[in-house]
C-alpha positions as CSV (number, residue, x, y, z in Angstrom):
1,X,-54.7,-67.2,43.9
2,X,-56.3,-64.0,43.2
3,X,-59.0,-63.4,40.1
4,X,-56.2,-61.1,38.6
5,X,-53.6,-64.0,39.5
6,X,-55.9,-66.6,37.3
7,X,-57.2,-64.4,34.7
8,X,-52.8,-63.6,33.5
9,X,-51.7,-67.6,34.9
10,X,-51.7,-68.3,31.1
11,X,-48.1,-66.2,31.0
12,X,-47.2,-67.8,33.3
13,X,-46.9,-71.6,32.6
14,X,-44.5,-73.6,34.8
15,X,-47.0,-71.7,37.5
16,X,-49.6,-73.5,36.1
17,X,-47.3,-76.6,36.3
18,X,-47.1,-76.5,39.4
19,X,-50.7,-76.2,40.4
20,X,-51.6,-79.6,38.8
21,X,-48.6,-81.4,40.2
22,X,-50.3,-80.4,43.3
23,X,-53.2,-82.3,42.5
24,X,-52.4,-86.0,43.6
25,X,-53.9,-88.3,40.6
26,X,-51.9,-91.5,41.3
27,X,-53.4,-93.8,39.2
28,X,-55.3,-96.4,40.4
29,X,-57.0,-95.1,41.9
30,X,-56.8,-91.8,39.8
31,X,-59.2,-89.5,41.6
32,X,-58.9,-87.0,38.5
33,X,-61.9,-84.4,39.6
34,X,-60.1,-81.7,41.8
35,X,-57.7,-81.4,39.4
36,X,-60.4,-81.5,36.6
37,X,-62.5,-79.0,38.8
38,X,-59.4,-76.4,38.8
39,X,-59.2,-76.8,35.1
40,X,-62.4,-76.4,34.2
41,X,-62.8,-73.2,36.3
42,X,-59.8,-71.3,34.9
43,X,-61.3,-71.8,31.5
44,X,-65.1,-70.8,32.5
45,X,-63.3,-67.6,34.1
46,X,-61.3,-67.0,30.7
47,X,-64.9,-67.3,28.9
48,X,-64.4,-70.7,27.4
49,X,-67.1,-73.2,27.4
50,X,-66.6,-76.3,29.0
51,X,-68.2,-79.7,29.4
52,X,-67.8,-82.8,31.7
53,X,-68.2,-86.1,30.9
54,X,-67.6,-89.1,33.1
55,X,-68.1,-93.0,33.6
56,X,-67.2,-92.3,37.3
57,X,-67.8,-89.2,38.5
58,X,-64.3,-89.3,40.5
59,X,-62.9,-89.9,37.3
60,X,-64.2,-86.9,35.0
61,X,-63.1,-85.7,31.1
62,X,-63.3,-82.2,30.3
63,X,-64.1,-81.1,26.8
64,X,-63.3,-77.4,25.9
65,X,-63.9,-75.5,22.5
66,X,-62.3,-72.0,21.2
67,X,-64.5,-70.3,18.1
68,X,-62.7,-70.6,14.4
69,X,-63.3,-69.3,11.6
70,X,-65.3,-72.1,10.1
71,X,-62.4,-71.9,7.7
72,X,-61.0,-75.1,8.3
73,X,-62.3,-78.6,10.8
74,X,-61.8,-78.6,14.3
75,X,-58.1,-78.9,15.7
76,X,-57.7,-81.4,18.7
77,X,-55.5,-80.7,21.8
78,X,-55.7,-83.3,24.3
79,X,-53.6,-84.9,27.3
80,X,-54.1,-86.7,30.8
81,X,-53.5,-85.6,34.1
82,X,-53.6,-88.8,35.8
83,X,-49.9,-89.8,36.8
84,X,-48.2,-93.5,37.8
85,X,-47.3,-94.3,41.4
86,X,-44.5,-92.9,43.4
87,X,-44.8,-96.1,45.6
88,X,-41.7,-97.6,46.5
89,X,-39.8,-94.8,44.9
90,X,-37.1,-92.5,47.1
91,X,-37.5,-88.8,46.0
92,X,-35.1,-86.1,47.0
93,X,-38.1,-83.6,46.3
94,X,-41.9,-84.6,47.4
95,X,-43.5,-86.1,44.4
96,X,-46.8,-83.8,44.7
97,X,-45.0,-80.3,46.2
98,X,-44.1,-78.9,43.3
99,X,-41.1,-77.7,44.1
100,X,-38.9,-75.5,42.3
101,X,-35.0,-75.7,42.8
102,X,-32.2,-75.0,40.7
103,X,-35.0,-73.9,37.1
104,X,-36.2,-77.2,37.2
105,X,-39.9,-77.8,38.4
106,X,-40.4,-81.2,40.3
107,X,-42.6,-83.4,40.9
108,X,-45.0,-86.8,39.4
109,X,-46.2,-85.6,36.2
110,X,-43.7,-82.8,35.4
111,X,-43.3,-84.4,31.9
112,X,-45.8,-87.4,31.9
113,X,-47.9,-85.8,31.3
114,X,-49.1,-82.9,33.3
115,X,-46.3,-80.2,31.9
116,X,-48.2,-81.2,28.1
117,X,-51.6,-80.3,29.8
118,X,-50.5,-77.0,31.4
119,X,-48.6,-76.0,27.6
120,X,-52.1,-76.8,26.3
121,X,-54.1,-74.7,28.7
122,X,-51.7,-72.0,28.9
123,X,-51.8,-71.9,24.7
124,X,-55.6,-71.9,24.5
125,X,-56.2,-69.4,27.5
126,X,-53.8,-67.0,25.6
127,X,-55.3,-67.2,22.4
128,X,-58.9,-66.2,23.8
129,X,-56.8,-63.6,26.0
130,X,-55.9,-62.3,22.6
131,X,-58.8,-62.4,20.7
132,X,-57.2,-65.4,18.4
133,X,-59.8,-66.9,15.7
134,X,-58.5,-69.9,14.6
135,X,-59.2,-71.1,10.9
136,X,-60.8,-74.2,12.8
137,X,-62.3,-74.5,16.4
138,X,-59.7,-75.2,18.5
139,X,-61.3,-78.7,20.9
140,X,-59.3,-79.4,24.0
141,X,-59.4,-82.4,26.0
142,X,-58.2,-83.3,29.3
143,X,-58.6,-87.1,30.2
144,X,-58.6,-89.4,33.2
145,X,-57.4,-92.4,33.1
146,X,-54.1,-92.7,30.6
147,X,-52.2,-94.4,32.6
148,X,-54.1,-97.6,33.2
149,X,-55.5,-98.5,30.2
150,X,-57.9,-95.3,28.8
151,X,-61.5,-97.0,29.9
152,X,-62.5,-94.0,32.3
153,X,-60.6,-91.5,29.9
154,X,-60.5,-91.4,25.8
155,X,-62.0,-95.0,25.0
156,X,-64.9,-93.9,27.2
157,X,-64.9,-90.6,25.1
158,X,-64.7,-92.3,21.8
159,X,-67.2,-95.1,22.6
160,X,-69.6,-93.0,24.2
161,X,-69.4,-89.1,23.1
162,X,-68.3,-89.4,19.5
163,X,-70.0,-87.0,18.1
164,X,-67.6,-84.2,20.2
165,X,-65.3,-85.4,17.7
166,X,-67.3,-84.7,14.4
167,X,-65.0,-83.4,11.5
168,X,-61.8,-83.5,13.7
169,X,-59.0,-84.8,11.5
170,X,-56.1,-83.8,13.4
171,X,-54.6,-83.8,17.2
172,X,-52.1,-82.5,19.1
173,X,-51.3,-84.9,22.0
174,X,-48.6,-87.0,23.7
175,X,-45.1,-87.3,23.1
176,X,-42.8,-85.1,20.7
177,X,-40.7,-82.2,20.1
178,X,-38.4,-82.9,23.1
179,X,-34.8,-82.5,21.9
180,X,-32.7,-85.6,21.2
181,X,-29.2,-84.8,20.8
182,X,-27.3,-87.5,18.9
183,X,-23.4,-86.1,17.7
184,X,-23.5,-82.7,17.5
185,X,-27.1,-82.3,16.3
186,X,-30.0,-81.0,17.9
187,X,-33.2,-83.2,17.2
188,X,-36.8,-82.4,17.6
189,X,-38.7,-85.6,17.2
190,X,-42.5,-85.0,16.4
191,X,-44.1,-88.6,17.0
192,X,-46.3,-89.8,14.2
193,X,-47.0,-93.1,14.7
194,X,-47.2,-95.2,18.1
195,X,-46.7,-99.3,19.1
196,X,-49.3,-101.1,20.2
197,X,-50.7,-102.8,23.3
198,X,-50.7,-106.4,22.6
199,X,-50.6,-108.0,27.0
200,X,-50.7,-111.0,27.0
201,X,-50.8,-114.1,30.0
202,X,-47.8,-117.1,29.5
203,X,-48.7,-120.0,31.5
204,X,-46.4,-123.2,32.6
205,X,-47.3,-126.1,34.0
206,X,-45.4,-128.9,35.6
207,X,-45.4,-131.4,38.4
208,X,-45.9,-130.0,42.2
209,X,-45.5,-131.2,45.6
210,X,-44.4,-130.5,49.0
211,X,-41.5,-128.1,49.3
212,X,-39.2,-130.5,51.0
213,X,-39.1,-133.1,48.1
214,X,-37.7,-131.0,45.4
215,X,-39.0,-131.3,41.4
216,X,-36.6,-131.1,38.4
217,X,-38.1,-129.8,35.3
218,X,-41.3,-128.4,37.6
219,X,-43.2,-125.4,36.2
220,X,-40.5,-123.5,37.7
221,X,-37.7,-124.9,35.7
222,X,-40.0,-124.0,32.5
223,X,-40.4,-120.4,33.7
224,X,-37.0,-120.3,34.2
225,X,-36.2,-121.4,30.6
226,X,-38.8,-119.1,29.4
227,X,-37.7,-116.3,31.0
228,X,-33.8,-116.5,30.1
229,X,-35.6,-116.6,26.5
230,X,-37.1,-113.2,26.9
231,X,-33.8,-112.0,28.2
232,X,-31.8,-113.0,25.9
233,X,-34.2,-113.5,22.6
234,X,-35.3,-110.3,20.2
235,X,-38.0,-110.9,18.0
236,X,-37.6,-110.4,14.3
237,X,-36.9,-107.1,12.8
238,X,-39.5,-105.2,11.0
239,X,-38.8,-102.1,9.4
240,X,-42.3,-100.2,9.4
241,X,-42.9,-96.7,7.4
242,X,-42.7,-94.5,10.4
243,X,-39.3,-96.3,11.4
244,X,-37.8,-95.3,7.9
245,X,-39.1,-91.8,8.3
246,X,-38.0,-91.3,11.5
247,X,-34.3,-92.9,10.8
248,X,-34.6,-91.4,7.6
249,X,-34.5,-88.2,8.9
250,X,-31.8,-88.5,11.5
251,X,-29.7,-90.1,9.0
252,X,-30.1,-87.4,6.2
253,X,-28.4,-85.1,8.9
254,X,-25.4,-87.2,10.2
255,X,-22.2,-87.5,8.7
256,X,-19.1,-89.8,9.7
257,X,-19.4,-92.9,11.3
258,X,-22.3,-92.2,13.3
259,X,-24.4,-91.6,10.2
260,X,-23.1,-94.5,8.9
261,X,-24.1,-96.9,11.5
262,X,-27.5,-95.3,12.3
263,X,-28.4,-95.9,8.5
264,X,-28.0,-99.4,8.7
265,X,-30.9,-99.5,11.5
266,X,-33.3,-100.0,8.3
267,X,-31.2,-102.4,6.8
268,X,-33.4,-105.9,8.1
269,X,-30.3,-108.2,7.9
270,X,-27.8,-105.9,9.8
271,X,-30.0,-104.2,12.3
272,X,-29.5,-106.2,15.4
273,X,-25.8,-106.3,14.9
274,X,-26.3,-102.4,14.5
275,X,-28.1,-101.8,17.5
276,X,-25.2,-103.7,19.7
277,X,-22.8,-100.6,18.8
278,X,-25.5,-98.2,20.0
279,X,-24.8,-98.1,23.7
280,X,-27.5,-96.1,25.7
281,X,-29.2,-95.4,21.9
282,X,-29.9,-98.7,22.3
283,X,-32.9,-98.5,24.4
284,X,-34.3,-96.3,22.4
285,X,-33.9,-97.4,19.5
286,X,-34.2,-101.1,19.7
287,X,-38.1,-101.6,20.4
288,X,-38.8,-99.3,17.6
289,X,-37.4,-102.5,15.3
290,X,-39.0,-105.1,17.2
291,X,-42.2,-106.0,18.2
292,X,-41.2,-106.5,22.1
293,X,-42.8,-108.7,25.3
294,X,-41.7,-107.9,28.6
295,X,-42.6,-110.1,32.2
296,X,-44.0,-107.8,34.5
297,X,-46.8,-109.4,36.8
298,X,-45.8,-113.3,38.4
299,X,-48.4,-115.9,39.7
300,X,-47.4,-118.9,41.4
301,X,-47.4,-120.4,44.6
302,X,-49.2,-119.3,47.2
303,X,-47.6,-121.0,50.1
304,X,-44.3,-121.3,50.5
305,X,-43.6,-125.1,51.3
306,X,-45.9,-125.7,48.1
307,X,-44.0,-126.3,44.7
308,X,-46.7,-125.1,42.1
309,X,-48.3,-127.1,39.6
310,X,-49.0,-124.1,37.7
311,X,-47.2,-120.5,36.7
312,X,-49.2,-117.7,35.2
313,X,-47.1,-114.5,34.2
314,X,-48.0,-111.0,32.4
315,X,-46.4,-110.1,29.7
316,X,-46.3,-106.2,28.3
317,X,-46.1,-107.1,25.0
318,X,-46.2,-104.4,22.3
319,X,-46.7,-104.6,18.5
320,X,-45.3,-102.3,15.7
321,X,-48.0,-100.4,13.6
322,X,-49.2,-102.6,11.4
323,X,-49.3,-106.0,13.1
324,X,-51.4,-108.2,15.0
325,X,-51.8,-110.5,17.9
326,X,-51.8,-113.3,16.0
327,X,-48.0,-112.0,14.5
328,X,-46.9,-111.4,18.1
329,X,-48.1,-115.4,19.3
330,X,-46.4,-116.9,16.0
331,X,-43.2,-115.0,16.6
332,X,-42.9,-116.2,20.5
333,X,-44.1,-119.6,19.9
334,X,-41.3,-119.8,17.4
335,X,-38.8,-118.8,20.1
336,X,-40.8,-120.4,23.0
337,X,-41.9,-123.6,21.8
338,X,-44.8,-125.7,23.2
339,X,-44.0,-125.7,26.6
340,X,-45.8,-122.2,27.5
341,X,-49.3,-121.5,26.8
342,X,-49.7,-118.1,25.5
343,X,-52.9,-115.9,25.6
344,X,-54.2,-112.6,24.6
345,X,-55.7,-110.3,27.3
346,X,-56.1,-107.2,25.5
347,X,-55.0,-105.6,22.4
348,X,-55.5,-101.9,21.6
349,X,-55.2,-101.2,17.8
350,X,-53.3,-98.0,16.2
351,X,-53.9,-96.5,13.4
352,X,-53.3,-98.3,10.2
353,X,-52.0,-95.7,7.9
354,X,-49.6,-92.1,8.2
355,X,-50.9,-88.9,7.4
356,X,-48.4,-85.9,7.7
357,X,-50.6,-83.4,6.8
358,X,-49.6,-81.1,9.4
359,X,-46.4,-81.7,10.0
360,X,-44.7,-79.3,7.9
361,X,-46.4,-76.9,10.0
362,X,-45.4,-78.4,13.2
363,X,-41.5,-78.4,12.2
364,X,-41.8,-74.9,10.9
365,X,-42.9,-73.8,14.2
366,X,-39.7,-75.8,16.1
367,X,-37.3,-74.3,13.4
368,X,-38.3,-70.9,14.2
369,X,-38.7,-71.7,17.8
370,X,-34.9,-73.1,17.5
371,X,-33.0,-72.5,14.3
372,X,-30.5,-75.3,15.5
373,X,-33.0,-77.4,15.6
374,X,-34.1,-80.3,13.1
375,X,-37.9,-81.6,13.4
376,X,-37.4,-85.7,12.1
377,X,-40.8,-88.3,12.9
378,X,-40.7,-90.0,15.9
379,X,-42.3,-94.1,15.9
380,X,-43.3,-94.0,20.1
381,X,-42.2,-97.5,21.6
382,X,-44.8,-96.6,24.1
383,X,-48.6,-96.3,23.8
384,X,-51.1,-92.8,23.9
385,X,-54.6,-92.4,23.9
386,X,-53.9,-91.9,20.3
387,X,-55.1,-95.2,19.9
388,X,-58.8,-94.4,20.9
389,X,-59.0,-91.4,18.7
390,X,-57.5,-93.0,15.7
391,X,-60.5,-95.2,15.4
392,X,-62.2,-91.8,14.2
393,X,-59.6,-91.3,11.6
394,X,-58.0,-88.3,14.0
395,X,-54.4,-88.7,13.1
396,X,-52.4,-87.3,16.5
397,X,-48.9,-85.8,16.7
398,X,-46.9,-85.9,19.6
399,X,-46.2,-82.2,19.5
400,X,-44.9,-81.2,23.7
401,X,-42.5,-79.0,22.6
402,X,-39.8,-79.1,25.2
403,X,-36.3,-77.6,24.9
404,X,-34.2,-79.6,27.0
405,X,-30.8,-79.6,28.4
406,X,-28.0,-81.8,26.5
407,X,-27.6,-83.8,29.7
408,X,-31.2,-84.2,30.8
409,X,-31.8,-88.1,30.7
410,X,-35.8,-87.4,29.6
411,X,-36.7,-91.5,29.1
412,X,-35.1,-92.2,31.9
413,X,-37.0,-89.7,34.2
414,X,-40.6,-90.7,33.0
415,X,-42.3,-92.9,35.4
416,X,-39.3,-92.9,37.5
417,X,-38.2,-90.6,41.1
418,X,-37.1,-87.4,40.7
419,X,-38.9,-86.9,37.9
420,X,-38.5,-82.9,36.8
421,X,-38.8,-80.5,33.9
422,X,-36.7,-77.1,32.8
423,X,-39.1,-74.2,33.7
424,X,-37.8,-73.0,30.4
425,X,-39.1,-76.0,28.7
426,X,-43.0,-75.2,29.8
427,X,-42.4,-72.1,28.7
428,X,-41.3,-73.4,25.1
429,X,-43.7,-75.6,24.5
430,X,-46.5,-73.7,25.9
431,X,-45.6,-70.9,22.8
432,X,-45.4,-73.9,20.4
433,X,-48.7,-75.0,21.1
434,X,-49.7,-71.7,21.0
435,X,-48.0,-70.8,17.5
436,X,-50.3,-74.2,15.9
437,X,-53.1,-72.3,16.8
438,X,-52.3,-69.4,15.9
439,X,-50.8,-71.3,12.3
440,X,-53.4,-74.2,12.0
441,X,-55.2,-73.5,8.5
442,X,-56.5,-77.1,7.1
């Protein structure tokens, strides 16, 4: 790429895209610097100063900063580049190509979360391009590490380098203001709030032996129980603040029988029934009801003519803001019963409280963006570094602003093959970002 090429690639977004797709950051083992390395020269050319922090120096954080006014605190932007595997995964487009077929831009990060990133750099690059003084410094942040837990990324940033953060009160990160069509309205949820990791370790133990004398009732028998639980078990509804925004929201804009069901989402005693007449809603809707545990890692025998004595599984367990480990073990033990030993291996806290501050602004930007449109809170059943930075009282909106096709599955394509993103969409959200900057006054 030319120095005329760089120097304009902020008009050119899916471009930019592209470029980081490029950058293989499969995480483990993440190997974030060449990616980091192009970043942080694009904004050195632009005139932005930069800095580089880093546990591992194979796993960097870059830390940029546009001038304000003084006006106002400092506005954060932030995002990782670090992607899941593609391993064991059949792609009809290489995964680290970027390839562009059809308007749609391919590849492992396209919308987790590399496309946010490249909005984010193309939004900042064009501001200094044209001489934009935010009312506040504008920070941005690009992170290693997202995907597997934050310790080389954010909750080394926040632990260690705090005082980068001084006076910040609000951020702009991951996910929200991707369209969600539901009837015929066009939603654009901006997330506010976020679960919580809560993994945990189950543990069965029973009689063993020799694989050619079979057990009944073994450990494996106990999993099996425990497991069929999970399957077929929700745990109890809770109907948190951001949930009765969000459905709020939706609700307010639905008529007919649709409306009708989706308001009885906050209704405790008819929820689950609710959520059974929501089809393919239902995945989305239902962990943002429930605090949720799902079996992901198995330990058992090692030999195969050994019946174990002992079963250790991983559980993905994730809690609704404003609830604890200790809810999440009363609730399984309650549906589990004595027969599995529970333990927690590591719980990330959210933020306690909502502040929506800026999220007038935020929707004002997607109405003009898209009159159609209709901004409503978004509760994330996943997890961001949103977590780290809320332990500085930064409260973060998802806000990757992505206009997207009424048939484009977006959940299902995160973390999955032939994962892909509208060129139009970069484009979109790379002008939203750029319109808070531009906007941003408190």
């Amino acid at each position: 790429m030319t120095p005329s090429e760089t120097s304009t690639i902020y008009q050119r977004p899916a471009e930019l895209l592209q470029r980081l797709i490029q950058f293989d950051t499969s995480n483990p083992p993440g190997n974030e610097a060449a990616c980091v390395t192009y970043i942080n020269n694009l904004l050195n050319e632009a005139g932005i100063d930069t800095t580089i922090l880093a546990r591992d120096p194979q796993r960097p954080n870059l830390i940029a900063r546009l001038p304000g006014r003084g006006q106002a605190p400092p506005l954060l932007l932030y995002g990782h580049v670090d992607v899941v595997t593609t391993a064991g995964q059949k792609w009809s487009h290489p995964p680290f190509d970027g390839e562009i077929e059809n308007d749609y831009l391919w590849g492992r990060g396209a919308l987790d979360m590399k496309s946010g990133v490249a909005m984010m750099i193309a939004a900042l690059l064009r501001a200094k391009a044209e001489e934009i003084q935010p009312a506040g410094d504008i920070v941005l942040v690009v992170l290693s590490d997202e995907e597997d837990g934050g310790d080389f990324g954010a909750k080394f940033l926040v632990d260690e380098h705090s005082e980068y953060f001084e006076g910040i009160r609000y951020a702009l990160g991951e996910f929200g203001g991707f369209t969600l069509y539901i009837g015929d309205k066009r939603f654009y949820p901006i997330q506010i709030a976020e679960k919580q990791v809560c993994w945990m370790k189950a543990t069965v133990r029973g009689e063993g032996g020799h694989g050619s004398m079979p057990v009944r009732g073994g450990a494996m028998a106990k999993l099996a129980r425990f497991l069929k639980i999970l399957d077929e078990k929700r745990l109890p509804v809770h109907i948190t603040p951001a949930a009765t925004a969000m459905f709020g929201g939706i609700t307010s804009h639905l008529g007919g029988a649709i409306g009708l069901i989706l308001g009885q989402l906050t209704n405790p005693r008819l929820a689950n029934q609710t959520i059974k007449l929501l089809g393919e809603r239902a995945r989305l809707f239902d962990p943002l009801l429930h605090n949720t545990v799902s079996p992901t890692i198995l330990h058992t025998s090692e030999k195969v003519n050994v019946i174990p004595n002992e079963i250790t599984i991983e559980l993905d367990g994730r809690l609704l803001p404003g609830f604890t480990p200790a809810d999440m073990l009363a609730e399984l033990r309650a549906l589990v019963g004595d027969d599995v030993e529970l333990e927690v291996l590591r719980y990330d806290p959210g933020p306690d409280d909502l502040d929506l501050g800026l999220f007038n602004m935020l929707a004002d930007i997607l109405v003009d963006s898209d009159p159609e449109g209709i901004p409503v809170p978004l509760l994330l059943s996943g997890v961001t570094d949103g977590r780290f930075f809320s332990k500085l009282g930064i409260q973060t909106y998802g806000f990757t602003p992505m206009q997207l096709p009424k048939d484009f599955n977006f959940s299902q394509l995160i973390h999955n093959a032939d994962e892909r993103i509208p060129l139009n969409a970069v484009n979109f959200g790379a002008d939203a970002i750029f319109q808070a900057i531009q906007r941003y006054t408190s």
